[in-house]
C-alpha positions in Angstrom: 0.0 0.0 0.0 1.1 3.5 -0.9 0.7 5.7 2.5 2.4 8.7 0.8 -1.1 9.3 -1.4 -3.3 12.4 -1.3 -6.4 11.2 -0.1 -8.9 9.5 -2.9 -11.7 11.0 -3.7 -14.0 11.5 -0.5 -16.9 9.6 -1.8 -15.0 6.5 -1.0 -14.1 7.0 2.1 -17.5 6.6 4.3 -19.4 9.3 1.9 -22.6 8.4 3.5 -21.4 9.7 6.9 -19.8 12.7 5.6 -22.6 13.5 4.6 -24.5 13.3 7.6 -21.8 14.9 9.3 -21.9 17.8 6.7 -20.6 21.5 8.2 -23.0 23.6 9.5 -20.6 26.4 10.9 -23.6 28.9 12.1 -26.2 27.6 14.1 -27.3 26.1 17.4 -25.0 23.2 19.4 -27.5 20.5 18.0 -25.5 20.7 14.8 -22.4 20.2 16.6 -23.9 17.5 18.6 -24.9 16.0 15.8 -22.1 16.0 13.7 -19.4 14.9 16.6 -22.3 11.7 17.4 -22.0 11.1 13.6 -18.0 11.2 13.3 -18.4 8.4 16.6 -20.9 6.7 14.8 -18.5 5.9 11.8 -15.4 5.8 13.9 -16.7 3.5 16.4 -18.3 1.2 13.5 -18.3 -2.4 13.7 -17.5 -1.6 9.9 -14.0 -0.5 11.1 -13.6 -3.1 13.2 -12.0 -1.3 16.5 -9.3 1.0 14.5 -6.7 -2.0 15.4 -3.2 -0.7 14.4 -2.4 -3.0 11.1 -5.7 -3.5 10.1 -7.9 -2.2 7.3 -10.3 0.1 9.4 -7.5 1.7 11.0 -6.7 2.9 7.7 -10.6 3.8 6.9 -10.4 5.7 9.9 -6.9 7.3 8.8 -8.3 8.3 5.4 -12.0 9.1 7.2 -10.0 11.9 8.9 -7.3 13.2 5.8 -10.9 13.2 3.9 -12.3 15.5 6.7 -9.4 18.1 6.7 -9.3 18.0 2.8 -13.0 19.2 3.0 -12.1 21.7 5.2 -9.6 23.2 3.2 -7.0 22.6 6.5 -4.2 21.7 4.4 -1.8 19.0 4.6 1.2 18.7 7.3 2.6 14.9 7.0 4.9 13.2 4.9 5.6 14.5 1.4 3.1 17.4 1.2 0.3 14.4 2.3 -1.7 14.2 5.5 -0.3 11.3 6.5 3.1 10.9 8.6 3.9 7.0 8.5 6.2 5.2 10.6 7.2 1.4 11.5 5.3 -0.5 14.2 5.8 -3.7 15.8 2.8 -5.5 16.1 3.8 -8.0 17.6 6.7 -10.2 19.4 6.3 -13.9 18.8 8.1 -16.7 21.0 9.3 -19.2 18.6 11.1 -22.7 19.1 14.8 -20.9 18.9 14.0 -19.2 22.8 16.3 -21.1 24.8 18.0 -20.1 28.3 21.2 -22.7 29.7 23.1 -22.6 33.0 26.3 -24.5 32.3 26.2 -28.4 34.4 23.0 -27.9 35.0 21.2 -31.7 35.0 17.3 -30.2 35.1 15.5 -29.6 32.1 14.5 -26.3 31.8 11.7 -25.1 30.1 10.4 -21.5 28.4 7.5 -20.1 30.5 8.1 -22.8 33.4 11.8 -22.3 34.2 12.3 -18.6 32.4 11.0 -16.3 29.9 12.0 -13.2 28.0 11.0 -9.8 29.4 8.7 -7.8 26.5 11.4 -5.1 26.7 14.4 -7.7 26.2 16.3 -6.9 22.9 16.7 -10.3 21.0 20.5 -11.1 20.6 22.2 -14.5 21.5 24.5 -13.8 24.4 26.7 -16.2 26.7 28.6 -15.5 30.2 29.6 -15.6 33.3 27.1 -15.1 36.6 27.4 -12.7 38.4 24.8 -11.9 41.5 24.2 -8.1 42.1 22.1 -7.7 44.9 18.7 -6.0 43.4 20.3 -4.4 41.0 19.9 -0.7 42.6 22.1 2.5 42.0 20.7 5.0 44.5 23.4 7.8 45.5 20.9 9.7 48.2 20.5 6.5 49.9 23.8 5.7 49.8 23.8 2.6 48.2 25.3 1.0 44.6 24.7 -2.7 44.1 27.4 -2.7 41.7 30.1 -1.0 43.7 31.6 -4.6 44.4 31.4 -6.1 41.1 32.7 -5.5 37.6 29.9 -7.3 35.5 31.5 -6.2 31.9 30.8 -9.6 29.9 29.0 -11.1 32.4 25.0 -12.4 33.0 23.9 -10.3 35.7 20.8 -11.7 37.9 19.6 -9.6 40.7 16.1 -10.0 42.7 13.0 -8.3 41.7 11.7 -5.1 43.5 14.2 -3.3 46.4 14.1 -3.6 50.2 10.9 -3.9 51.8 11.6 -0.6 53.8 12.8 1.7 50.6 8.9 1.7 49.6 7.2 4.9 50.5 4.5 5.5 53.0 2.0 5.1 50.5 3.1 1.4 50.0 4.1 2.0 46.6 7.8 0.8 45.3 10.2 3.6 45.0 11.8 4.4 41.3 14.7 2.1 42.3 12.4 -1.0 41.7 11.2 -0.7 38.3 12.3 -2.9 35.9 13.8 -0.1 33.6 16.0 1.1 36.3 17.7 -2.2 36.6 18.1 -3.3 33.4 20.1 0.0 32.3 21.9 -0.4 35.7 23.2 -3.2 34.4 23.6 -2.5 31.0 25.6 0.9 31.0 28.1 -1.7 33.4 28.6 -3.7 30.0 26.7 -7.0 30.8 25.7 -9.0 28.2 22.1 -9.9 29.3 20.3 -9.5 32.8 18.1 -12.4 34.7 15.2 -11.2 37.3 14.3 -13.6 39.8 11.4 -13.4 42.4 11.7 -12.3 45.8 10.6 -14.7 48.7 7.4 -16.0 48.3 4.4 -15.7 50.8 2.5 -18.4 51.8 -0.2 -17.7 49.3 2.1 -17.0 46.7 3.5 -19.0 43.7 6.9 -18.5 41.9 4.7 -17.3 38.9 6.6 -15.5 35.9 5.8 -12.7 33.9 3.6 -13.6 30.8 5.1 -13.2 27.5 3.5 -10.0 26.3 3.0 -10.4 22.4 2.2 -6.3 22.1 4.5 -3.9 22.9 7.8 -2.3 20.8 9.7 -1.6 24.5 13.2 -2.7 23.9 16.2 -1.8 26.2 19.0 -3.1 24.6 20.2 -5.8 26.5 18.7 -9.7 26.7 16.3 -9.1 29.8 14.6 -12.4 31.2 12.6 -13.7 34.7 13.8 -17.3 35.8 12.3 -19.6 38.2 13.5 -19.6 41.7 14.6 -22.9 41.3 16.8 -22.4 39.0 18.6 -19.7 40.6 18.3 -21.9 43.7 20.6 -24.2 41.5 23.1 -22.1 40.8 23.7 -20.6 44.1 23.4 -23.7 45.9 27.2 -23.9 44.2 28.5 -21.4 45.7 27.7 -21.8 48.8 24.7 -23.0 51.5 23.0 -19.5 51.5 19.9 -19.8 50.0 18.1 -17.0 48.7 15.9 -16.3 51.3 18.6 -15.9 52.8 20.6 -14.0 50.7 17.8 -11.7 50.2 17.4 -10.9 54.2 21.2 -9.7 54.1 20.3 -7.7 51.3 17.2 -6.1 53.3 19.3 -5.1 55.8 21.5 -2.7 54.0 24.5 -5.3 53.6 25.9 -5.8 50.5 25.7 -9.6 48.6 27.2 -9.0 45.3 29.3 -12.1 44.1 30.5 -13.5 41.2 29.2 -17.0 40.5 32.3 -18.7 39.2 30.9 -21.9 38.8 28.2 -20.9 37.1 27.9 -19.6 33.1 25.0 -18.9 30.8 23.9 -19.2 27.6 21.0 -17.8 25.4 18.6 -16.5 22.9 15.3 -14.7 23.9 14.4 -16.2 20.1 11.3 -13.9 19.5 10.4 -12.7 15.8 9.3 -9.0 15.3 6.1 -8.4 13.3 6.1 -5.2 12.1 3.9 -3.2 10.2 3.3 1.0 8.9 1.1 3.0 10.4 0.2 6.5 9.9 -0.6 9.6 12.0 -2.6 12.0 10.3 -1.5 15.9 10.0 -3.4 19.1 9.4 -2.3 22.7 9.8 -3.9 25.8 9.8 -1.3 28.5 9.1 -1.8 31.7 11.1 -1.6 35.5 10.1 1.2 37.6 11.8 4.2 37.8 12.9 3.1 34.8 15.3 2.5 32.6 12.6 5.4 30.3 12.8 4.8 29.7 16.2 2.3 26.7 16.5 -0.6 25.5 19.1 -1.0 22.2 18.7 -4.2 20.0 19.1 -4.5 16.0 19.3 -6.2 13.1 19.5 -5.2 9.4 18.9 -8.0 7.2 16.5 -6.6 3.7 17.3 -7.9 1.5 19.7 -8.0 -2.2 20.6 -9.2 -3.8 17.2 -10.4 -7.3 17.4 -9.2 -8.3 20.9 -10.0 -11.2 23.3 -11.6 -8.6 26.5 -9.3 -8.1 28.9 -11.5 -6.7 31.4 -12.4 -8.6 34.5 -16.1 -9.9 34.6 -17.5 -10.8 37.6 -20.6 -12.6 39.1 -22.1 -12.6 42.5 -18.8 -10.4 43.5 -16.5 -13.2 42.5 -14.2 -13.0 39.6 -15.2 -15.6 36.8 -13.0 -17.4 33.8 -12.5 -14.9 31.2 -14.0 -14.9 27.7 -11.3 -16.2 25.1 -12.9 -15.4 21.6 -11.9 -12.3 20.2 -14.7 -9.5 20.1 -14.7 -6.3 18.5 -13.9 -3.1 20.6 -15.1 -0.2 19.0 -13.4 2.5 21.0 -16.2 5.2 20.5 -15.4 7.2 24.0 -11.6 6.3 23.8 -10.7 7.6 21.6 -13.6 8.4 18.6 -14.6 10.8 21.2 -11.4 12.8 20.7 -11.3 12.7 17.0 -14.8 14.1 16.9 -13.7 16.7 18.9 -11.0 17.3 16.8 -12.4 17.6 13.6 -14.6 19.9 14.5 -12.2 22.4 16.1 -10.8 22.4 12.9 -13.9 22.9 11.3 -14.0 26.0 13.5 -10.6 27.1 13.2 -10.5 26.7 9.0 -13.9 28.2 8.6 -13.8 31.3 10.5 -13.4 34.4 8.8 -10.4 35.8 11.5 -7.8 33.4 11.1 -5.3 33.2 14.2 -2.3 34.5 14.9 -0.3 31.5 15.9 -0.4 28.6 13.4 -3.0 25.2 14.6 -1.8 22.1 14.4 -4.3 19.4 14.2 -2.7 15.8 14.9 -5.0 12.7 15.1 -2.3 9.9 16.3 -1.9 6.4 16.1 -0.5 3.7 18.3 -1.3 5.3 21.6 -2.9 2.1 22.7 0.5 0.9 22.5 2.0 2.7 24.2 2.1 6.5 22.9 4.0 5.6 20.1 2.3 7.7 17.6 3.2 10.6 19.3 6.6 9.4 20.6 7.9 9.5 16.6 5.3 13.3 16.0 7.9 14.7 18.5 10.9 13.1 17.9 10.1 13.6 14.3 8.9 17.6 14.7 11.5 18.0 17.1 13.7 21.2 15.6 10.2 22.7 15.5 9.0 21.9 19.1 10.9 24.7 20.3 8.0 26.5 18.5 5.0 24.8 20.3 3.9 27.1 22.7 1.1 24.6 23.8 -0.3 21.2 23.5 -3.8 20.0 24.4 -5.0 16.8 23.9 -8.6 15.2 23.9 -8.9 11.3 25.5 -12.3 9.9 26.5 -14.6 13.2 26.3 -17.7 11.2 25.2 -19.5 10.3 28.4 -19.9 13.1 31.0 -22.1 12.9 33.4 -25.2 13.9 32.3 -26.2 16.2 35.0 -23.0 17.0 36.3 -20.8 19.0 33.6 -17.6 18.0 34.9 -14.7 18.1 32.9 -11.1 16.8 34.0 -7.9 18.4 33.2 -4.5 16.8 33.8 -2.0 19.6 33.3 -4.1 22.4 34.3 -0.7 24.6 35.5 1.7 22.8 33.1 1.5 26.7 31.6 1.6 29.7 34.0 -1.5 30.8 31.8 -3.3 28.4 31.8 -5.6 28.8 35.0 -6.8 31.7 33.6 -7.7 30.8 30.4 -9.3 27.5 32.0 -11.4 29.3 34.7 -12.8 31.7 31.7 -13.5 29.6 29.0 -15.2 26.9 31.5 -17.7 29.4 32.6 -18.2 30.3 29.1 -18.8 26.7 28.1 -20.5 26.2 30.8 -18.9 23.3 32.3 -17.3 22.6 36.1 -13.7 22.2 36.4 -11.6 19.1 37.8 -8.6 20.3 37.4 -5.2 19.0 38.9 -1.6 20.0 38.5 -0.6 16.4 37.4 0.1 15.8 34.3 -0.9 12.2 34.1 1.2 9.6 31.8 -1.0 7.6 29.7 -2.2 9.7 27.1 -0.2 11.4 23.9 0.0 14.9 25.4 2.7 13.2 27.7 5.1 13.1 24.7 5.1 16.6 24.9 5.1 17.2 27.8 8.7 15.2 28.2 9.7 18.3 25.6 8.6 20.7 28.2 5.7 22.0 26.2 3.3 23.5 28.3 0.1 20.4 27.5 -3.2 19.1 29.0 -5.5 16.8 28.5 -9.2 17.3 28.3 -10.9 13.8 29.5 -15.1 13.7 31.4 -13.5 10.6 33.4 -13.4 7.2 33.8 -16.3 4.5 33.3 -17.1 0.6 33.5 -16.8 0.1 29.6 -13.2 1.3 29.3 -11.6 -0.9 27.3 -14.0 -3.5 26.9 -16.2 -4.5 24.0 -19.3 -2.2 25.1 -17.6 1.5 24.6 -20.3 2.2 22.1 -21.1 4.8 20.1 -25.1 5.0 21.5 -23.4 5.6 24.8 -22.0 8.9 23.8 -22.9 12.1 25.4 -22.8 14.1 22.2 -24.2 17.0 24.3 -20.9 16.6 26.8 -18.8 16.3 24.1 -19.9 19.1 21.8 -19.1 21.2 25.1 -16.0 20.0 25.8 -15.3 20.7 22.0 -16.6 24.0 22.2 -14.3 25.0 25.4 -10.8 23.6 23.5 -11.7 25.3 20.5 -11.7 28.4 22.9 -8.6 28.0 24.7 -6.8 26.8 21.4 -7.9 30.4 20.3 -6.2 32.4 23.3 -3.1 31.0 23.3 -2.9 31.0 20.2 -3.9 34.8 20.2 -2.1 35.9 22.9 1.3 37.6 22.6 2.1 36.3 25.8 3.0 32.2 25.3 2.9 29.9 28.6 6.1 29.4 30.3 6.3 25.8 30.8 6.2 24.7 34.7 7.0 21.2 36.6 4.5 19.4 38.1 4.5 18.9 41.7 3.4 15.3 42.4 2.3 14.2 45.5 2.4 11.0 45.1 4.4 8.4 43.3 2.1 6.9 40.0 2.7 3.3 40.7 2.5 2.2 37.8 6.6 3.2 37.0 7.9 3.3 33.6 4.7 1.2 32.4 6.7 -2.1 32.1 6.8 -2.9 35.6 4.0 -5.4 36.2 1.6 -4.6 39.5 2.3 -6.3 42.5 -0.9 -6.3 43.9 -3.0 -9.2 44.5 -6.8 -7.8 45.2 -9.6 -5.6 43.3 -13.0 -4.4 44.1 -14.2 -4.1 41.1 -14.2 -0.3 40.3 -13.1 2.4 37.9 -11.0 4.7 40.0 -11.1 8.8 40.0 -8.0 10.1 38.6 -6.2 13.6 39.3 -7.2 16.2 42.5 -10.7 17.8 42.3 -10.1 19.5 46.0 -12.6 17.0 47.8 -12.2 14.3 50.2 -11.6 11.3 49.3 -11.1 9.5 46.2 -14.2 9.3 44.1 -15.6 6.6 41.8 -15.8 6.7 38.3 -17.8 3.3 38.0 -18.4 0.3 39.4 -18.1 -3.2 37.3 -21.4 -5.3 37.3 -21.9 -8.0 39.6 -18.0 -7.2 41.2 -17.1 -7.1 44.3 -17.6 -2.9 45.2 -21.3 -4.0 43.4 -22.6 -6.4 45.5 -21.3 -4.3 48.6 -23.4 -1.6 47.4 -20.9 1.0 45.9 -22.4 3.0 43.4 -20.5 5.0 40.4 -20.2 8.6 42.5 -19.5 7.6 45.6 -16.2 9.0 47.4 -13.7 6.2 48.9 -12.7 8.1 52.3 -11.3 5.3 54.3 -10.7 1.2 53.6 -10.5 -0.7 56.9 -7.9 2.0 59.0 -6.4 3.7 56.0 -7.8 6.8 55.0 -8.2 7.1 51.7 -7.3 10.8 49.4 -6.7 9.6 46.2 -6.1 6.7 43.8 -2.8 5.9 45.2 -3.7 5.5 48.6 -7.2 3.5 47.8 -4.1 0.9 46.2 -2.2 0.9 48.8 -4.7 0.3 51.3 -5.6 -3.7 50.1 -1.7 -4.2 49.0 -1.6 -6.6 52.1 -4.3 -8.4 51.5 -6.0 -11.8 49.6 -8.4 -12.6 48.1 -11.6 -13.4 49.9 -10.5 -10.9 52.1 -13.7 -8.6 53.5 -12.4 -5.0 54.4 -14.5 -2.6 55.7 -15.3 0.5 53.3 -16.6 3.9 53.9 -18.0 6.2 51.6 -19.4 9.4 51.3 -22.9 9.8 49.2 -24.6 12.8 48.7 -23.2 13.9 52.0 -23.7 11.1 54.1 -21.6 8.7 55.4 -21.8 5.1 54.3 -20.1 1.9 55.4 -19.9 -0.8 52.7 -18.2 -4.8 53.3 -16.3 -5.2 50.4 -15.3 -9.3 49.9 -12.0 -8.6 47.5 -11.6 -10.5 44.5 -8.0 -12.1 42.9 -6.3 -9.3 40.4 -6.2 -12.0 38.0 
C-alpha cells in the first residue's frame, strides 16, 4: 500500500457519513452535537472493526479523517506534502522454538514459560557468560547505596532480585523508582553486561513463583537480553556457591548489607528467540497557518483514532462479587469514547478554526495519532520527528475519552491544568463560558499522547469527562456517547486553542508537583498487587475528600457491597483514603476473599460498605 497518497476521492471514504456529518458552521449546538455523534458513529463502526493498528479500518479511519481536513480546506502537514506521517510498528513479538536459556552443568530440564522467559522489553540477541549476582540491582546515591560497587559485571550475566528492600517503599506502599524494571536493566547494561536475569523475591505463603507472561504487544526494547527465571533455578546455581539460600541471601540484602558475588561456577547461555512483526502505520496531520508575525509559532491539538481492534476482552467480569473465567474469543472493541470521542472533537475544532473568517495569529496544528494504545507511540515518533520545531509549540492540548460526561454534572477533568503559567486563567474563563465545572489538577498524568510533549517541556493538558465501567471492553459504544458533553468540551478547547494562540504572551512551561508516586513506574513494571474491588477509580485532585468513583463493574465485588459510580472512597478498613494511590495501597496486604470494611461518602452522608475482594487476575 502507498501511505504517501493524497487522499482519494471523498466519496469512497464513508461518503454516506460525511454526509450526515456535513458543516453547518452557524447555528445552534445541536448541529455540533450531531455532527461529533456522527463522526463516533462511523469511527466507532463495527464496519471499522475497532481502529486496530495494522488493520484495514485503522486505515478507513486514517483516510475518514485526511478526507475530513481535505474538506475543510486545512491543508496537509505529514509526509511529502500528504496528510499522512507514516512510521514502522511492531505489532507483535512472537516466542518461537529458537527461545532457549542454559546454565552451564546444570542436570534439570529447563523449560520456556516454566523455568524462564524473556521480558517484552528484552532486545533479541544470543548472548553467553559468566554469573554474576548483584544484589537488586539498585544505584541509589541519596540512599547511599550501589549494588554494583563490588562487582565488575563487563561480559557477564547479571541476575539480581525483583523489587528493592521492603523498607525503601514509601508511606503510601508503593515501590520507590529504584524498583522498576527499567531502572535495573540500564543499571546493568551501562556496566557492560551481556544480558540480565530477574528472579522473584521470597514468596508468601499464598504465593506461587509465577513468571511474567510473554506480552506479544509492545515495541519496548532496552538493549540488553532481559529475562525472569524460576526460583529454582537460581536456587541451582547458588546452591554452588555456597549454602546461603536465597531467602537468605535476600534478608542480608534487606538489611542494608551488600551480597554482590561472582558465580564462578556458574555460566549462561541464550537466545530470547522472538520474531518481530512489524507493520506501517500513519498519524494523520493538518495545519492551519496563522496570520502575523506569530504565525510560525504553532498551538498544537490531538487526539489518537486507534484502539483495541479485534481483541479477546481483557476486562475482568465478575458474578455474584467473584471473579469468573475470562472470555477467550476475540470481540470487536469499537473505541467510541476512547478515543472516537477525541477525534470528533478534533475535527470539528478544525472545522471551526479553518472556517472562521479571522484566522489566528499562531499557526494550529491538528494531529490525530496512532498507536497510543501501545504505548504512545504515535506521538513518541510526531515529537521526535517535529523536534527542531518543538521549540515553537507554545502549547499542546489533547482530547482522551470526552464522550460520556455525566449527564447532570458537567464535569470536565484536566490533567495539566498549571503545566502553563497561563493556563488557570484561560481554563477558569473559558469553562464558565462553556458552561462546564472544572476538575482540574496540577498532574500531568502519563498515559495519554500529550505526555510526549510534555517530556519536551511544552506546556500540554489533557481534556478527558473521566473514567467508566466500559473502558476498554467491548461495550464503549457509540449509542453511549454524550454528544451533548462532548460538543461542550469541544466548544471550550476550540476556545482556549484560540487564546493561546492569540495571545502575545506564550505559557512558560512549569513542573509538576506530584504528590504521590504513580505506581505504575515506567509502564513495564507489572503490578504487584493481589486484590480488586471491582471499580473504575477517579484520577487527578478535584479538591474534595476522598477519592471518588468513576464506576463500578457489574456483579463485582464494590457492586454487591453496594458502591455505586459517585461515591467518594474516604477510608478502607484503618487507612484513610485521598486519592487513587492510597485506595491501592490500602488492600496491598491483603488476599483474596478478604472482606475490608469501606466507607464512603454519598450525597453527604456517610456510608459503610463490606467489600469481599476478589483475585487481580
Amino acid at each position: 500500500m502507498n501511505f504517501y497518497r493524497t487522499p482519494r476521492n471523498i466519496q469512497s471514504i464513508g461518503m454516506a457519513v460525511l454526509t450526515t456529518a456535513v458543516i453547518i458552521f452557524a447555528g445552534c449546538a445541536s448541529d455540533l452535537e450531531k455532527r461529533f455523534q456522527a463522526h463516533i458513529d462511523y469511527l466507532a463502526s463495527d464496519e471499522l472493526g475497532g481502529r486496530g493498528v495494522g488493520t484495514e479500518g485503522i486505515e478507513k479511519a486514517a483516510e475518514y479523517i485526511a478526507g475530513y481536513f481535505q474538506q475543510l480546506g486545512v491543508e496537509p502537514a505529514g509526509d511529502n506534502n500528504t496528510y499522512f506521517q507514516t512510521f514502522p510498528l511492531t505489532m507483535k513479538r512472537t516466542l518461537t522454538d529458537e527461545c532457549r536459556l542454559s546454565f552451564s552443568d546444570d542436570p534439570a530440564v529447563r523449560l520456556v514459560e516454566r523455568d524462564f522467559i524473556p521480558f517484552q522489553f528484552s532486545s533479541n540477541e544470543k548472548f553467553s557468560g559468566p554469573l554474576a549476582f548483584c544484589g537488586y540491582g539498585i544505584v541509589a546515591e541519596d540512599k547511599g547505596r550501589d549494588d554494583f560497587v563490588h562487582i565488575d559485571v563487563e561480559g557477564k550475566v547479571a541476575i539480581m532480585f525483583r523489587g528493592e528492600p521492603p523498607s525503601w517503599s514509601g508511606s503510601d506502599g508503593f515501590p520507590s523508582r529504584f524498583a522498576s524494571f527499567r531502572n535495573k536493566i540500564y543499571n546493568a547494561k551501562d556496566r557492560g553486561a551481556v544480558a540480565v536475569l530477574i528472579v522473584n523475591q521470597k514468596l508468601h505463603d499464598d504465593e506461587s513463583d509465577e513468571l511474567v507472561k510473554f506480552q506479544e504487544k509492545g515495541a519496548a526494547d532496552y538493549g540488553i537480553p532481559a529475562f525472569q527465571i524460576s526460583r529454582s533455578m537460581a536456587e541451582w546455581a547458588l546452591t554452588r556457591e555456597s549454602d546461603v539460600t536465597l531467602d537468605a541471601l535476600q534478608d542480608r540484602l534487606d538489611t542494608g548489607a551488600y551480597a554482590s558475588k561472582d558465580w564462578i561456577k556458574t555460566s549462561v547461555e541464550g537466545f530470547p528467540g522472538f520474531k518481530k512483526v512489524q507493520e506501517p502505520t500513519r498519524n494523520v496531520v493538518g495545519i492551519v497557518r496563522g496570520r502575523g508575525p506569530l504565525a510560525n509559532e504553532v498551538v498544537a491539538i490531538g487526539a489518537h483514532y486507534d484502539h483495541l481492534g479485534l481483541a479477546v476482552p481483557m476486562m475482568r467480569k465478575f458474578k455474584n462479587g467473584k471473579l469468573i473465567a475470562d472470555s477467550n474469543v476475540p470481540e470487536i472493541h469499537n473505541g467510541a469514547d476512547d478515543n472516537a470521542s477525541g477525534i470528533a472533537g478534533l475535527l470539528e475544532i478544525a472545522a471551526m478554526f479553518s472556517q472562521s473568517d479571522t484566522r489566528p495569529q499562531r499557526s494550529i496544528l491538528f494531529v490525530a495519532f496512532s498507536a497510543e494504545e501501545s504505548g504512545l507511540l504515535g506521538s513518541k515518533y510526531f515529537v521526535e520527528q517535529y523536534s527542531e520545531n518543538i521549540k515553537n509549540t507554545v502549547a499542546m492540548l489533547n482530547m482522551d475519552m470526552i464522550g460520556r460526561m455525566g449527564r447532570w454534572s458537567h464535569k470536565l477533568q484536566i490533567f495539566g491544568s498549571d503545566s502553563g503559567d497561563t493556563f488557570p486563567a484561560i481554563l477558569t474563563s473559558t469553562a464558565r463560558q462553556a458552561g462546564l465545572t472544572l476538575k482540574s489538577t496540577s498532574e500531568t498524568g502519563n498515559r495519554s499522547d500529550h505526555a510526549s510533549f510534555v517530556r519536551k517541556e511544552v506546556p500540554s493538558m489533557h481534556f478527558y469527562t473521566g473514567g467508566h465501567s466500559d473502558y476498554h471492553k467491548p461495550t464503549d459504544d457509540a449509542y453511549k456517547i454524550n454528544a451533548g458533553g462532548g460538543a461542550k468540551v469541544t466548544t471550550m478547547v476550540y476556545h482556549v486553542a484560540q487564546r493561546l494562540a492569540n495571545d502575545p504572551k506564550k505559557p512558560i512551561y512549569q513542573v509538576a508537583k506530584h504528590k504521590k508516586k504513580d505506581p505504575s513506574g515506567d509502564g513495564n513494571d507489572l503490578p504487584t498487587y493481589r486484590v480488586v474491588m471491582g471499580l473504575a477509580p477517579g484520577y487527578g485532585d478535584d479538591g474534595k475528600a476522598g477519592m471518588a468513583v468513576d464506576a463500578v463493574s457489574p456483579d463485582g465485588p464494590a457492586y454487591v457491597a453496594g458502591m455505586k459510580a459517585g461515591d467518594r472512597i474516604i477510608q478502607i478498613g484503618e487507612k484513610s483514603v485521598a486519592n487513587v494511590y492510597d485506595y491501592m495501597a490500602a488492600t496491598r496486604n491483603n488476599k483474596a476473599g478478604d472482606t475490608v470494611e469501606v466507607i464512603v461518602t454519598r450525597k453527604d452522608k456517610q456510608i459503610t460498605l463490606h467489600v469481599t475482594l476478589a483475585p487481580a487476575r
